[in-house]
Structure formats: C-alpha cells, structure tokens
C-alpha positions as CSV (number, residue, x, y, z in Angstrom):
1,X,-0.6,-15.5,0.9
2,X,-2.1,-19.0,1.3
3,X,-1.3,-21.2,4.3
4,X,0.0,-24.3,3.0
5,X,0.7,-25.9,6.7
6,X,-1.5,-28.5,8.1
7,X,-1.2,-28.2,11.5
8,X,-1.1,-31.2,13.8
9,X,-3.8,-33.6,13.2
10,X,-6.7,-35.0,15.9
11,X,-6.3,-38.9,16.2
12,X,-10.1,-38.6,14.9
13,X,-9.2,-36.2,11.7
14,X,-5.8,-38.4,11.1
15,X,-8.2,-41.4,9.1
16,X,-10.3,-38.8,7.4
17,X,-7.9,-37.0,6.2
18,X,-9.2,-33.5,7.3
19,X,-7.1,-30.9,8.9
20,X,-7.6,-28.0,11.3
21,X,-5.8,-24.7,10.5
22,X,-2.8,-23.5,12.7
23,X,-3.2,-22.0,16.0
24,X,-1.0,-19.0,16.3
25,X,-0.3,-17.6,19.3
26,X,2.0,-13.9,19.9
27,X,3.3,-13.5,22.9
28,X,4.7,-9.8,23.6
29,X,4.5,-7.2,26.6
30,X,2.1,-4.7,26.2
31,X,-1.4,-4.4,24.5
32,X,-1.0,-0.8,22.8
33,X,2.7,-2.1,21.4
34,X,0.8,-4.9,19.8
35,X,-2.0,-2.2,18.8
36,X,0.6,0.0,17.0
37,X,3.2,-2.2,15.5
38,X,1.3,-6.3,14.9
39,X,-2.4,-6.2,14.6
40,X,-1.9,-5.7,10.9
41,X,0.1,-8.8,10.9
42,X,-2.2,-10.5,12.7
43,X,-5.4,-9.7,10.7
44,X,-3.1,-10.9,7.7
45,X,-2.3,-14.4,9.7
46,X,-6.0,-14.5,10.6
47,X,-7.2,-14.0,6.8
48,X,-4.1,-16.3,5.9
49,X,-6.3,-19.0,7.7
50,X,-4.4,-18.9,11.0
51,X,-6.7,-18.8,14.3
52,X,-4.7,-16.0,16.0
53,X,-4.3,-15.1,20.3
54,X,-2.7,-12.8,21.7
55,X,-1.3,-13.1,25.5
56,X,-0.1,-9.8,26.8
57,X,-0.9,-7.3,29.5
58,X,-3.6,-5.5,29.5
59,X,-5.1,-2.3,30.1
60,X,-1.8,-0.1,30.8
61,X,-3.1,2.3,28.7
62,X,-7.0,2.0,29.3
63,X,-9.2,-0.4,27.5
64,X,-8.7,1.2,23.9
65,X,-6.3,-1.2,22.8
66,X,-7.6,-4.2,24.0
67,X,-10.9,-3.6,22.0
68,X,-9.1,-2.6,18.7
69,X,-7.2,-5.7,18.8
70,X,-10.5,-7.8,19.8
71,X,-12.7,-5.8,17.1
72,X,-10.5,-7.4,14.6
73,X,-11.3,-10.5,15.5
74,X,-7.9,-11.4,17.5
75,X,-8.3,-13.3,20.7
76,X,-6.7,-12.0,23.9
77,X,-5.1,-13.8,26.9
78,X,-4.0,-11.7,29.5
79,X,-0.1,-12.2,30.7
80,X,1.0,-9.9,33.9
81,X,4.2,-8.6,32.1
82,X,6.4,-6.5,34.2
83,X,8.8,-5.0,31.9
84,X,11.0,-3.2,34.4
85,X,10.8,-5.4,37.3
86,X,13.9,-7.6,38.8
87,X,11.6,-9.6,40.9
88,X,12.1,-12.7,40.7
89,X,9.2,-13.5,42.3
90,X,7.3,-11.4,39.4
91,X,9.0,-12.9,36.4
92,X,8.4,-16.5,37.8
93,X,5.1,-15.6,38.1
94,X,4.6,-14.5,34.6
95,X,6.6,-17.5,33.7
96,X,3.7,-20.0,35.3
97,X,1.0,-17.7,33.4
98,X,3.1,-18.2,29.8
99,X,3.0,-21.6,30.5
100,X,-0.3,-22.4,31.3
101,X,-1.5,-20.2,28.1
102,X,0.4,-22.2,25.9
103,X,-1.0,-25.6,27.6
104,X,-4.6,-24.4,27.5
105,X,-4.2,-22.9,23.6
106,X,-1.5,-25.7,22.4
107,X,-0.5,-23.6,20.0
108,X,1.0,-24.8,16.7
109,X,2.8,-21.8,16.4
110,X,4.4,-18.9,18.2
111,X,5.8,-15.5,17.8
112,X,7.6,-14.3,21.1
113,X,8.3,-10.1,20.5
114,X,11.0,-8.8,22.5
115,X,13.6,-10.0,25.3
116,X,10.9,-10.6,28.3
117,X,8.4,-12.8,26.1
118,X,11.4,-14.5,24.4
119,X,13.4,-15.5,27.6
120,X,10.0,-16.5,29.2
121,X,8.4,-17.9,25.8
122,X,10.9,-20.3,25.2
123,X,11.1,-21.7,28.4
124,X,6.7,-22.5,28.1
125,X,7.5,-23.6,24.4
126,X,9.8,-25.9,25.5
127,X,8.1,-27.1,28.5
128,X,4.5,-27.8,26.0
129,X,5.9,-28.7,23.3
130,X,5.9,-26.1,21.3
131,X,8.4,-26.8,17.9
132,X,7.3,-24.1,15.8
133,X,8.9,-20.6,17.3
134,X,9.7,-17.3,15.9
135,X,11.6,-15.3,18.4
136,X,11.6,-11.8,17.0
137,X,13.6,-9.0,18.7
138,X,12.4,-5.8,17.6
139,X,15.8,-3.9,19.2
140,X,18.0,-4.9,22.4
141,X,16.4,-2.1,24.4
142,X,17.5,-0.1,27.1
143,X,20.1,-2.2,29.0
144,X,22.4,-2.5,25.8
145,X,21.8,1.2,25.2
146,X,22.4,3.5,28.4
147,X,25.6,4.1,29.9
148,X,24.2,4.1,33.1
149,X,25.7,1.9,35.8
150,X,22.5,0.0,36.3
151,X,22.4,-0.5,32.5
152,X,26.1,-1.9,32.1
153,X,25.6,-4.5,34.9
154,X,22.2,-6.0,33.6
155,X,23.6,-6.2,30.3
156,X,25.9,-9.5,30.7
157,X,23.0,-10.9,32.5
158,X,20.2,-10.1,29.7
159,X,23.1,-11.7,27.5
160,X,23.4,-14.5,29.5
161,X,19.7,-15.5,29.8
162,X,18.9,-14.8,26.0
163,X,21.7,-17.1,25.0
164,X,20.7,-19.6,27.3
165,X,16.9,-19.3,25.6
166,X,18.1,-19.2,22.4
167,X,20.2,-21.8,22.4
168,X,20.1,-24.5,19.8
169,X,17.3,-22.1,17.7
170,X,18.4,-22.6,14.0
171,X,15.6,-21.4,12.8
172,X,12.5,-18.8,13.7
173,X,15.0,-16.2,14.3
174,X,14.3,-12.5,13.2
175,X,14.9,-9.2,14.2
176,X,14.4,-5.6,12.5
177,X,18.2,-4.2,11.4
178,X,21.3,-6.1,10.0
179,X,23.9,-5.3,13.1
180,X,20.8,-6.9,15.6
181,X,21.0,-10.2,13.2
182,X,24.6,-10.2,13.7
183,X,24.2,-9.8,17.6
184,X,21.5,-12.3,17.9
185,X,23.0,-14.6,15.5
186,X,25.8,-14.8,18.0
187,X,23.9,-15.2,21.0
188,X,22.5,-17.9,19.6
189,X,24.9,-19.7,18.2
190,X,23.3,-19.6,15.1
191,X,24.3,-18.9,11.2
192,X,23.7,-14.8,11.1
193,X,22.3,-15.8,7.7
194,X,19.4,-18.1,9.2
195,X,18.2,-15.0,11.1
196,X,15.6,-12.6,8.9
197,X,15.6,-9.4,8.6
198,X,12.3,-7.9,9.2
199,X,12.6,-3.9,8.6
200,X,10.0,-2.9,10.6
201,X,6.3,-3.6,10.9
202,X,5.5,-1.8,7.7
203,X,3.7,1.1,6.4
204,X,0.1,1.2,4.7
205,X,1.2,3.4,2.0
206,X,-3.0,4.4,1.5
207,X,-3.5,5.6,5.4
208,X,-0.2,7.5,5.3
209,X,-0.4,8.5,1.7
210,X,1.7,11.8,0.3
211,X,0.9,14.9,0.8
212,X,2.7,18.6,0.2
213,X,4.3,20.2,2.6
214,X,2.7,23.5,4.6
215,X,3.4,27.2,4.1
216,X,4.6,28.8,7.0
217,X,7.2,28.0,9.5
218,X,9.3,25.1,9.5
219,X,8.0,22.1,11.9
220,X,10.8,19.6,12.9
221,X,8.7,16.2,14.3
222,X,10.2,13.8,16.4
223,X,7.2,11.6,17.1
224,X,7.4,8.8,19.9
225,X,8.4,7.9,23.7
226,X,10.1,10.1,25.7
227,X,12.8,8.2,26.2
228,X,16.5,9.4,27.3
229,X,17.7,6.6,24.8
230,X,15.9,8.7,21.6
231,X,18.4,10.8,21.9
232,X,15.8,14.1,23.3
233,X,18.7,15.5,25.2
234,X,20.4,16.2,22.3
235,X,17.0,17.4,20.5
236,X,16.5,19.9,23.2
237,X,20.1,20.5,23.2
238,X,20.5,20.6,19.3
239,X,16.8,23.1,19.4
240,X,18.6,25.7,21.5
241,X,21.7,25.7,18.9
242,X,19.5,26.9,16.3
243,X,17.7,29.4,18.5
244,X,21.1,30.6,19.1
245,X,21.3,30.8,15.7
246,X,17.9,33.0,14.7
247,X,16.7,29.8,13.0
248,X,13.0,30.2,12.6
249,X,12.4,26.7,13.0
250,X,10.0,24.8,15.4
251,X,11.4,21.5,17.0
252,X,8.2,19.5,18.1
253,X,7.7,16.6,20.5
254,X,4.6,14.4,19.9
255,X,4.2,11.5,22.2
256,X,4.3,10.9,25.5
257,X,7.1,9.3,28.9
258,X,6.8,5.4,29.2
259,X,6.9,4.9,32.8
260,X,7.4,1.4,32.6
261,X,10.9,1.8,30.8
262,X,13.9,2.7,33.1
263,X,14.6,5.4,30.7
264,X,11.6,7.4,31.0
265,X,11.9,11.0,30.7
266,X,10.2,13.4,33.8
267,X,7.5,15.6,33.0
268,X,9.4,18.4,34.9
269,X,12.4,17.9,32.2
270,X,9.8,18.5,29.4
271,X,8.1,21.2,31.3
272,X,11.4,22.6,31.8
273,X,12.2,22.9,28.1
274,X,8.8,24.2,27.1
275,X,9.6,27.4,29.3
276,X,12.7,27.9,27.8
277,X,11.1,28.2,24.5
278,X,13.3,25.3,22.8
279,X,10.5,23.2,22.3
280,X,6.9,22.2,21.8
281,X,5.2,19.2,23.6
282,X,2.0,17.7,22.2
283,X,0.4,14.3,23.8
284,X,0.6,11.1,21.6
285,X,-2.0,10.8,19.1
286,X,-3.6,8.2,17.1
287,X,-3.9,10.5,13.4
288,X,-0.1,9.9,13.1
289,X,-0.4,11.0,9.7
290,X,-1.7,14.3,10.7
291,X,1.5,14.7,12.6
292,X,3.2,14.4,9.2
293,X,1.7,16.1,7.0
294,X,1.7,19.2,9.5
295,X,5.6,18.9,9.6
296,X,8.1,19.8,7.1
297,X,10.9,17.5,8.7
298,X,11.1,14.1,10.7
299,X,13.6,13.7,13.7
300,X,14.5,10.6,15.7
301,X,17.9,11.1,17.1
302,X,18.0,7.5,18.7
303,X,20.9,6.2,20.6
304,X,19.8,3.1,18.9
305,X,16.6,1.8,17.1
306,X,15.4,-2.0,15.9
307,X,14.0,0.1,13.4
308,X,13.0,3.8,13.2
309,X,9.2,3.1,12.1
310,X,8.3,7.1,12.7
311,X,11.0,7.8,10.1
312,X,9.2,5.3,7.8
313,X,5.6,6.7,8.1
314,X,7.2,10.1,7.5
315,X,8.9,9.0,4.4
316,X,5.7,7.5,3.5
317,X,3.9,11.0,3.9
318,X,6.6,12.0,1.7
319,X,8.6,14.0,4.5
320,X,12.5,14.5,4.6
321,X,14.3,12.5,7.3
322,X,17.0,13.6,10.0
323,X,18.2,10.6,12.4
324,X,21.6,9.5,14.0
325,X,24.0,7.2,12.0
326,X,22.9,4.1,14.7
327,X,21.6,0.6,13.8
328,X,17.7,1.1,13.1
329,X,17.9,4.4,12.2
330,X,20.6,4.0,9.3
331,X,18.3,1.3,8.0
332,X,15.4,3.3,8.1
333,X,17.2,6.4,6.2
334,X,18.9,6.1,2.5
335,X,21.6,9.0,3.6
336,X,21.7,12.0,1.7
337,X,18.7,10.7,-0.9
338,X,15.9,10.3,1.6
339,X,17.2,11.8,4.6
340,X,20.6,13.5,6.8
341,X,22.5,10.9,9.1
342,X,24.7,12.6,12.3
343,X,26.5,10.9,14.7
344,X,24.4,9.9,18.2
345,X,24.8,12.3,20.7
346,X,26.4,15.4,18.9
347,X,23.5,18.3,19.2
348,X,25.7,20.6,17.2
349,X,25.7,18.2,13.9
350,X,22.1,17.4,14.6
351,X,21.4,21.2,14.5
352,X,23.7,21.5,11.9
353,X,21.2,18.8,9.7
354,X,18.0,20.3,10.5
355,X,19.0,23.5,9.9
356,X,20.0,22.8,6.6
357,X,16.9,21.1,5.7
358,X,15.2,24.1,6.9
359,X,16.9,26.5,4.9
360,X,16.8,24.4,1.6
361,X,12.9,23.8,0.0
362,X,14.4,22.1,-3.1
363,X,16.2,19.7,-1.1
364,X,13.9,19.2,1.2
365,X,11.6,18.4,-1.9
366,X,14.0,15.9,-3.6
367,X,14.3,14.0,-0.3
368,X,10.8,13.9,0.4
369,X,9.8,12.5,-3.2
370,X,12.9,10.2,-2.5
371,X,11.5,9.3,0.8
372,X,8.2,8.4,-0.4
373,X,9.9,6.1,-3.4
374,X,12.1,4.4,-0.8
375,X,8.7,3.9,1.5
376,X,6.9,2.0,-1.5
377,X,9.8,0.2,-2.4
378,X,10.8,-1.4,0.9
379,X,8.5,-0.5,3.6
380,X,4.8,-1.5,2.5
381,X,3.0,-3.1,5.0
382,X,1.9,-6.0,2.2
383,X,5.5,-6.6,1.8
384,X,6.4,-6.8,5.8
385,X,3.1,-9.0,6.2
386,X,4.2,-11.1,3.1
387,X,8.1,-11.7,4.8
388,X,6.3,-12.4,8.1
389,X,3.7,-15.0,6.5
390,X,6.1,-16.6,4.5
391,X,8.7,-17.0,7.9
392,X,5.9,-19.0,9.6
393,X,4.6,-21.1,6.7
394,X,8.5,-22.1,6.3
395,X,9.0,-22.7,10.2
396,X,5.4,-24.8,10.3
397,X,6.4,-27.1,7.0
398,X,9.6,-27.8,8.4
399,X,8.8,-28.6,12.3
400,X,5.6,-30.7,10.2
401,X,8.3,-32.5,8.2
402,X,10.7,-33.6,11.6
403,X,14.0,-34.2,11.7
C-alpha cells in the first residue's frame, strides 16, 4: 500500500517542495514479542516508504531476536522495560529513556504495543510533540485476568493510569477483540466505534500452508507461555479426565514459563505433570508450523486472549481448534465450523471437546478445511498489514491536516 503522508517538512525542503518520508517509531516491551508478532508489519511500513525504529529491551532472550529484527533492516533503540516491576524508581527511569528516544528520533509517528509502553509512550509523545499515535493493546494482561489478591488491587490502578493516558485520544486507538474495544473505548472516553479492531498480527498463509493430518495417535497442541492465565491447570486437569477415560490421546505443551509475567508457571509444576503421565512438555520452537502439522488438534484454554494467534496459525495449517468461550479466543474460533468453544476453567467440558474431536476423523476434517477457509478469509498477514498501514496513513493525513 502507498504512503500518501508527507511528513513534516525541513524549513530548507518547505520552498522546494521536497519531502522526507515518515519516521515511525514502535515502542513495545520485549524484543522476541516484537520478533514473533510485528516485524512483518514493520518490513511492510518499511517497504511502504516509512523509516522504521524500534525501542524495546533487549536481549532477554539472547541476541537472536535483536539480529532478526536488525537483518530486516529495522533500527533498534534499546528501552530498560521492566514488565513486572512496581518500582517507581524503575518505571520513571524507563519513562526518561522513552523520552529521550522520541527527542533524539522525533518521530512522525508512533505505535505504543501494550499497557507499559502506552502509559509511558504517551506521556514522551506528549512531552515531544508527538501528534500522530497509535496506542494498540494487544489484551489487558494479567492484572485484569487473575483472581489473585495482588491482581484485583492493581487493577483499579492499571485502570486509573491508562485512562489518565488515554485521555482525550479520539483517534489511533486499536486493540485485537471487540469486548477489548469496548473496554478501551471506555477508558478513554472515546466512541467504541473510533477504536479498530485489529484481529491479530496475521498469518502468512505460504509459511503455514495446509497440510494433512498424521496417522497414529491423536496429538492435542497447546502451543505458547506457560502461563496460569492460559488456562494449563485446567489442560493438565482436563488431560487426566480423559486418561481416566482410556482416551488414547496425547495432550502436548510446546513453549516455555515467562518469568517476567507474574503468572509464570514453575518448572516443578510442569515436571510434576510429566511424571504423572498427563502430559508432554517440549521447549518453544521457532518451526511453529511443524508443531502443527505434527498435531491433529489445537488447544488454548485462555482465561482471556487479545487474540488467540496459535489458534490462527493452526487453522491456517488446516487444524481443528478447541479454546474457551473468552474474548480473544471466541474471535479466533468460528464455533462448531472451525473449532469447539467451552466455558474457561471447566476441565470436564474441555475434556469433553477434545475428546470428541479425537474420536471423530470426519469432523475433525470438516473443521480443519473450515479452519483453513476462515484463515484465508480473515487472518492473512497482507490483510492485518493492509488494516495496520491504512490506520497510520489515516492518523498521519489527519494530524498533517490540524485541527
């Protein structure tokens, strides 16, 4: 898609008549999330004729993603992100580093991913003069999710200070699922119909292309973080139901704890259910296709999702779906065509789903091709980059036109 902004003009270009392309700038948390779910995006921005930075932390993971995302000719700024800390010390910090970035790059553009680099983006937008901003909330995390004490007293507080960001913002809004626009819309005081829905970061339908599913014994996937919030208790919970039950099925973890999210699953809990025989643990991979196309079923029995993106590379690889009926994962799954919805945190009717699945080939089959239709028709990454692209050549002309 062509970029049709012309971004702010030199006082030496302004009598000439040339222009300078847009500087965009993503601000998010972590260097592999960027890896996984926006470089895409950001080699489409780049081609689109954007000049493209990305400030995030670095390194959490080793130095793989920061030369992926550098290799495709994407600039990187490191930002000292804490995503679990309460310092305030630590957040004011990263708030001086935000600010400074957006000084030094003057961006024309921004895209802020998630609740830290929104409450902390806004305020360096504001202070540089920043006008054009997409604040995109990929889900409301862990603090709106968990019933745990901790989590029910930060939650009026993240409320507070993401209203407080937001407010005024009539435009740039998006997140991934239509109950999340509502929320956000409300937050921010905004229309819910001026906020986009994005669902998800998109699929390319070549690298996860269809394939047929295996001979031999079922394989139930969840692929992802081992988080308490993707519902793995009731997975583990829901694997030892169908044991119970002689159902030769195998239930499959592929991924790996996130220590830097309060809900991070032990190692002894997973090691714990290997023993027992309910489950088999495989370390996260980069052939996520692979993962698919040696399964027979996908799982993610979220608590709550921005959007379930493993259930949309499965459907993509032309796989059945199994997820809970919960904002994210409803969006991702086309109920009883693509996939089986079950209420969140029920392990008997998530057995009961699965199971079925696993005793039924021809509906297992009609799902699948259903699965992969639904992937082509809504989920392509050319038609996320396209929506994305189009949001910030919108937000650009506008903030170029004034008031």
């Amino acid at each position: 898609m062509p970029n049709r902004y012309c971004a702010r003009r030199s006082r030496s270009s302004a009598s000439t008549g040339s222009e300078r392309v847009a500087q965009l700038v993503y601000l998010i948390s972590e260097d592999w999330y960027f890896r996984r779910h926006f470089l895409a995006l950001a080699v489409a921005a780049k081609e689109a004729g954007h000049n493209v930075t990305v400030c995030c932390r670095l390194g959490e993971h080793g130095a793989t993603a920061v030369s992926q995302i550098q290799d495709a000719g994407i600039a990187v700024r490191r930002i000292d992100f804490q995503r679990s800390s309460l310092n305030p010390w630590i957040d004011c910090n990263t708030r001086r580093q935000i600010v400074r970035a957006y000084s030094e790059l003057a961006p024309d553009i921004v895209h802020q991913i998630a609740l830290k680099p929104i409450i902390h983006g806004q305020y360096a937008a504001r202070r540089t003069g920043v006008k054009a901003r997409v604040n995109f909330l990929p889900g409301f995390g862990h603090a709106f999710t968990s019933r745990a004490v901790k989590a029910q007293i930060l939650k009026p507080l993240i409320s507070v200070a993401l209203a407080h960001a937001l407010s005024g913002e009539t435009i740039g809004l998006a997140v991934m699922n239509v109950d999340d626009r509502n929320r956000l819309a409300a937050l921010a005081g905004s229309d819910p119909n001026a906020v986009t829905v994005v669902p998800g970061t998109g699929v390319d339908l070549s690298r996860f292309a269809a394939s047929p599913e295996n001979e031999g014994p079922i394989v139930a996937t969840f692929l992802g973080r081992f988080l308490q919030d993707k519902g793995l208790e009731e997975l583990a919970e829901a694997a030892r139901i169908l044991h119970q039950r002689n159902c030769p099925i195998i239930v499959r973890l592929v991924g790996a704890p996130d220590p830097g999210n309060p809900a991070s699953l032990p190692e002894s809990l997973l090691t714990t259910w290997q023993s027992e025989g309910l489950v088999e643990v495989e370390p996260w991979t980069d052939n996520v296709p692979d993962v698919w196309r040696d399964s027979h079923i996908a799982i993610l029995p979220s608590h709550r999702e921005g959007f379930g993106m493993s259930l949309a590379e499965a459907a993509a690889c032309k796989r059945p779906l199994v997820a809970t009926d919960v904002p994210g994962c409803r969006d991702a799954v086309l109920n009883g065509k693509t996939g089986l919805l079950v209420p969140p945190r029920d392990p008997e009717a998530l057995a009961n789903a699965i199971g079925a699945l696993a005793r039924d080939k021809v509906r297992r089959h009609a799902m699948a091709v259903a699965a992969r239709q639904d992937a082509e028709t809504r989920l392509s990454l050319e038609r996320i980059n396209e929506l994305v692209l189009k949001l910030y050549d919108n937000l650009l002309n506008t903030v170029a036109e004034g008031p």
